[in-house]
C-alpha positions as CSV (number, residue, x, y, z in Angstrom):
1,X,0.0,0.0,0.0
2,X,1.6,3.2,-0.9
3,X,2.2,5.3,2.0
4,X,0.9,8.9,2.5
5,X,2.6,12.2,3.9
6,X,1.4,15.9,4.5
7,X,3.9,18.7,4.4
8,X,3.5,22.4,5.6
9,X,5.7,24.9,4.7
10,X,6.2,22.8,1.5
11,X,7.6,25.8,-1.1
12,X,10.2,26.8,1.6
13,X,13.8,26.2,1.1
14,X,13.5,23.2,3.6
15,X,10.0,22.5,2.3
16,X,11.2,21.3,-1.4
17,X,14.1,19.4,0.3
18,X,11.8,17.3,2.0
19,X,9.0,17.2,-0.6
20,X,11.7,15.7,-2.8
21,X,12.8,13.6,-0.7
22,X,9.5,11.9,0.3
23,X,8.1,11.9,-3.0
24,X,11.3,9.4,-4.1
25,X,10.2,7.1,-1.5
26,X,7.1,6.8,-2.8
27,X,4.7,8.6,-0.5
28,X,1.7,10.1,-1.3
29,X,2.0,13.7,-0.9
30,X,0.1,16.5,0.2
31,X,1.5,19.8,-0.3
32,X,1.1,22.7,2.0
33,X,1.7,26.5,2.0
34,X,0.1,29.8,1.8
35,X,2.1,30.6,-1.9
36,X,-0.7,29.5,-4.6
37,X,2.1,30.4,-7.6
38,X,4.7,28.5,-5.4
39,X,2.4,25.4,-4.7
40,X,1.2,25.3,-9.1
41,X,4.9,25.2,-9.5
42,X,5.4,22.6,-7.2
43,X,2.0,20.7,-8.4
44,X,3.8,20.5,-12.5
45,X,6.9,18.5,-10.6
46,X,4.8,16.4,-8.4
47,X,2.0,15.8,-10.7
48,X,-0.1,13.1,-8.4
49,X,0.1,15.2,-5.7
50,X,-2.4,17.1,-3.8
51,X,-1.9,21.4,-3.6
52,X,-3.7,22.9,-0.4
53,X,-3.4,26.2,0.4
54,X,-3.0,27.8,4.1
55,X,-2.1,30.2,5.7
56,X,-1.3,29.5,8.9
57,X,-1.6,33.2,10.5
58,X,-5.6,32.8,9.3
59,X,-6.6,31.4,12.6
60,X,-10.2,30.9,10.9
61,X,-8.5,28.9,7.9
62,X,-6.0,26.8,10.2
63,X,-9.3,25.8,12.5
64,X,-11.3,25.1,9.1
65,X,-8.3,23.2,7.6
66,X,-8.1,21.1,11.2
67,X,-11.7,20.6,10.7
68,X,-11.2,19.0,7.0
69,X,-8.5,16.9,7.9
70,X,-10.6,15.2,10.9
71,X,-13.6,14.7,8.5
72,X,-14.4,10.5,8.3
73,X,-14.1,10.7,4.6
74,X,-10.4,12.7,4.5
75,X,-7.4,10.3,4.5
76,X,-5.5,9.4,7.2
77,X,-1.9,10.6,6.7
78,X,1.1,7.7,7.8
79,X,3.4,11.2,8.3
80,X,2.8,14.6,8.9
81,X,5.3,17.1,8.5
82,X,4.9,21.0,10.4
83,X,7.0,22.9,8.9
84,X,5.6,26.2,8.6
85,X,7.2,28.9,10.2
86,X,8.8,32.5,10.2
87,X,10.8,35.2,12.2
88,X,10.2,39.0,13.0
89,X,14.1,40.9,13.3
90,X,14.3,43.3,16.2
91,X,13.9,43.6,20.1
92,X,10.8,42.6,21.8
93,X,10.1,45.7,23.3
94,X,10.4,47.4,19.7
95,X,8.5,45.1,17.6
96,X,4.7,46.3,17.2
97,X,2.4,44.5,18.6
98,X,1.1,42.6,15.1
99,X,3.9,41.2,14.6
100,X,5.0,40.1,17.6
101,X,1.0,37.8,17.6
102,X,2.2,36.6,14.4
103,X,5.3,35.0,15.3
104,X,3.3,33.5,17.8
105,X,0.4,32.8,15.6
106,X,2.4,31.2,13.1
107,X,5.2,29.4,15.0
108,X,3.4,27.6,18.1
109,X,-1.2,28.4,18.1
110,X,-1.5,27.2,14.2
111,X,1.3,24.7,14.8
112,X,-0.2,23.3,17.9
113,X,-3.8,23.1,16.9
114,X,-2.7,21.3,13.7
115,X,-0.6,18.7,15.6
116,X,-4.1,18.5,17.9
117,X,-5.6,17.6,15.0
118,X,-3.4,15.2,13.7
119,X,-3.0,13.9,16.8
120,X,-6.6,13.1,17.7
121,X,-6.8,11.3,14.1
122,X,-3.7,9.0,14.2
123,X,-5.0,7.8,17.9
124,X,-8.0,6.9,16.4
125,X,-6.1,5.1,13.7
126,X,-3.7,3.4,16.1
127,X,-0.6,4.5,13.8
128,X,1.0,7.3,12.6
129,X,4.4,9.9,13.0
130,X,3.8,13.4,14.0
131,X,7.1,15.8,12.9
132,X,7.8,19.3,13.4
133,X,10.3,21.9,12.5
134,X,11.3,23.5,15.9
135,X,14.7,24.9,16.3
136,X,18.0,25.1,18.4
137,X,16.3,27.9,19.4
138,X,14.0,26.0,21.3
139,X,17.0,25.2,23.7
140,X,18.6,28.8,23.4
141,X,16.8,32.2,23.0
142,X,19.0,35.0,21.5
143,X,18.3,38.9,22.3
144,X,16.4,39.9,18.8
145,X,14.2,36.6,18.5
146,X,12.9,36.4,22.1
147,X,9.4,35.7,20.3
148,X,10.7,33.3,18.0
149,X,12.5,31.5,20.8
150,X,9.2,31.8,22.6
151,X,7.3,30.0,20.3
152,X,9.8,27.3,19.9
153,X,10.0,27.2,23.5
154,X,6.3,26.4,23.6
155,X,6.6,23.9,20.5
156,X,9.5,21.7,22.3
157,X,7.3,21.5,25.5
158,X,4.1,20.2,23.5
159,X,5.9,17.8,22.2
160,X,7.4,16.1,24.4
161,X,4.4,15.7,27.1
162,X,2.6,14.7,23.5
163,X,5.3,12.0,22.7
164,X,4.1,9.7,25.9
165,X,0.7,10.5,25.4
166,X,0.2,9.0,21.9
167,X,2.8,6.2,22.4
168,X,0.7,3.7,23.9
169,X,-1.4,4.5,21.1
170,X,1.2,3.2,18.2
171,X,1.9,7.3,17.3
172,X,5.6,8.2,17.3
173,X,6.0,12.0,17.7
174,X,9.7,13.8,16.6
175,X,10.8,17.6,17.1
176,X,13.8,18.4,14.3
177,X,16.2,21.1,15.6
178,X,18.5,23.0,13.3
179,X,20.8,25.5,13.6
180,X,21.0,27.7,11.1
181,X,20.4,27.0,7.8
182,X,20.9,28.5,4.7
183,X,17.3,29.2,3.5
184,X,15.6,32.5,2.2
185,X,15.0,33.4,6.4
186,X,18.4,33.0,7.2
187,X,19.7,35.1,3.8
188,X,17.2,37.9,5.6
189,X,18.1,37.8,8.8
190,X,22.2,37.9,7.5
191,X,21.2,40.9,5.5
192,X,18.9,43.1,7.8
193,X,20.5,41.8,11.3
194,X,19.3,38.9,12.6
195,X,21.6,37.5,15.5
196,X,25.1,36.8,14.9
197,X,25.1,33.4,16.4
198,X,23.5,32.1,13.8
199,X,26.5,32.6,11.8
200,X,29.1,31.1,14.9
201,X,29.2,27.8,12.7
202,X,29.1,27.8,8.5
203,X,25.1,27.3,7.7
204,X,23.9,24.2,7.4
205,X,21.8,23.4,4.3
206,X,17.9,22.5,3.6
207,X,18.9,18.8,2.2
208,X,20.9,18.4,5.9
209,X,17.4,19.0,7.6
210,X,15.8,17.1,4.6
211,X,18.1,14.3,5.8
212,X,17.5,14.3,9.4
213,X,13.8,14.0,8.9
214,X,14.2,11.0,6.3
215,X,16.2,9.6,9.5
216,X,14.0,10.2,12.1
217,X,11.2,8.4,10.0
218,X,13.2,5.7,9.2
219,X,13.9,5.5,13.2
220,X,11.9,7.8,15.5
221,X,12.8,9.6,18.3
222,X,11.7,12.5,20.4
223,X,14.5,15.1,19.4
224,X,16.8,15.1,16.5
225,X,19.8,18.1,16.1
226,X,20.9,19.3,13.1
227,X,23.7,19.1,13.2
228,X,24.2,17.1,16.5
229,X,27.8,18.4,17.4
230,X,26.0,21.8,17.9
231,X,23.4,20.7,19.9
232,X,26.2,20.6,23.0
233,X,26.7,23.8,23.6
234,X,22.9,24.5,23.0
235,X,21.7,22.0,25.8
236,X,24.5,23.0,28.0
237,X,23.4,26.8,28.1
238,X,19.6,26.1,28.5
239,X,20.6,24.0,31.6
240,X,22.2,27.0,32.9
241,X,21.0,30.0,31.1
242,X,21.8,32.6,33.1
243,X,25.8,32.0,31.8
244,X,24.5,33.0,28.2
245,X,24.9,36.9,29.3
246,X,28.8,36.3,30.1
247,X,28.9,34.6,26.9
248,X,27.3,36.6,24.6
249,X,30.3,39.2,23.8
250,X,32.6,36.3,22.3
251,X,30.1,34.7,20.8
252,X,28.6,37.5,19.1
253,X,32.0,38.1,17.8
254,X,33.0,35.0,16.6
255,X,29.5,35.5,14.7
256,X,29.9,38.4,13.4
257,X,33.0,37.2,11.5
258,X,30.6,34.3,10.0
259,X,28.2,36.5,9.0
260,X,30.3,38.3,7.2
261,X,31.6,35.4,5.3
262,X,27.9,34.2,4.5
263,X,27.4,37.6,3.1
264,X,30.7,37.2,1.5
265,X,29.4,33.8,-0.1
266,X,25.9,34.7,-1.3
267,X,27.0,38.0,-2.8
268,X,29.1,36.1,-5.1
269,X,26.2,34.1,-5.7
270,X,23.9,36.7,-6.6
């Protein structure tokens, strides 16, 4: 029986990776995003695929989409990828108010009211593999993304309490964490001053988190790093974050010099 997968977020940089990547193992597909021309695109390479559009900051739409995908008659998915997501640049206290409810919207409420959808549906089934897009910045928040780390925040807490709840139930449930990675949100953030430690370590790229996911399917766990080796320092400074101020000033320089040489890079590529 061929196996089926939903994917939000699907025209994103790590989106196609993972589109691409599922769809040469045979699944199903059903493509997600709020970009119609994006998702036509996407629907002439994957021809026997299903386009949906969303967007996630519609809290109307999201709750109406939750309400399709729970209907008798709608197929069951065997995964279900979140991986919808997006970042405001600047201090909390600086951001208006709009857009600090849409990082929220969009990174943890739609996120975790479509894994409660999902999640009611596979229990019923008695199978199924819930993953999600979080972050490293679920495990440490940076000054200029308190929001962002916020939501992920939120995101790594739901699912782990939700991992032990479904797993008597036959549902496996997997958070993917990356650092950063070279996408169109990290190109913004490089050009218009997003942190500097996302540039500490040379950016990953959208097949690395493709990868990790194809892994985690393959064998799930509750929390995969991408890549692992800086996942150390990470879990080490959210078990003692109050260090992170001490820190900051070397850190922010060594990533201000990789910053520079991802501008450096891309320029060339532009």
């Amino acid at each position: 029986m061929t196996k089926t997968a939903l994917l939000t977020g699907a025209t994103g940089g790590i989106g196609s990776a993972i589109a691409a990547d599922l769809h040469a193992r045979g699944y199903q597909l059903t493509l997600v995003d709020f970009d119609a021309q994006r998702l036509a695109q996407m629907a002439e390479i994957y021809s026997t695929s299903t386009m949906q559009l969303l967007d996630q900051t519609d809290m109307s739409a999201v709750e109406a989409f939750c309400d399709q995908m729970s209907a008798p008659d709608t197929r069951t998915f065997d995964v279900v990828i979140l991986n919808a997501g997006g970042i405001n640049i600047g201090d909390l206290a600086d951001l208006p108010r709009d857009r600090m409810l849409w990082e929220l919207q969009i990174n943890l409420i739609s996120n975790a009211t479509l894994i409660q959808a999902f999640a009611r549906r596979m229990k019923a089934a008695g199978s199924g593999h819930i993953l999600v897009t979080v972050s490293m910045g679920a495990l440490v928040s940076l000054k200029g993304s308190a929001t962002y780390s916020a939501a992920k925040f939120g995101l790594r807490g739901l699912l782990w309490g939700l991992r032990d709840e479904l797993r008597p139930h036959g549902v496996n449930v997997t958070g993917v964490y990356p650092a950063g990675v070279d996408t169109p949100m990290l190109r913004h953030e490089a050009r218009h001053g997003g942190s500097a430690l996302n540039f500490i370590n040379k950016p990953g790229t959208a097949q690395d988190v493709a990868n990790a996911f194809m892994r985690a399917i393959d064998k799930p766990r509750l929390e995969v790093y991408v890549p692992y080796s800086e996942s150390f320092l990470a879990r080490f400074t959210n078990a003692f974050p109050w260090l992170s101020h001490y820190a900051y000033p070397l850190f922010e320089r060594i990533g201000e010099r990789g910053r520079k040489k991802f501008l450096d890079r891309i320029g060339s590529e532009d």
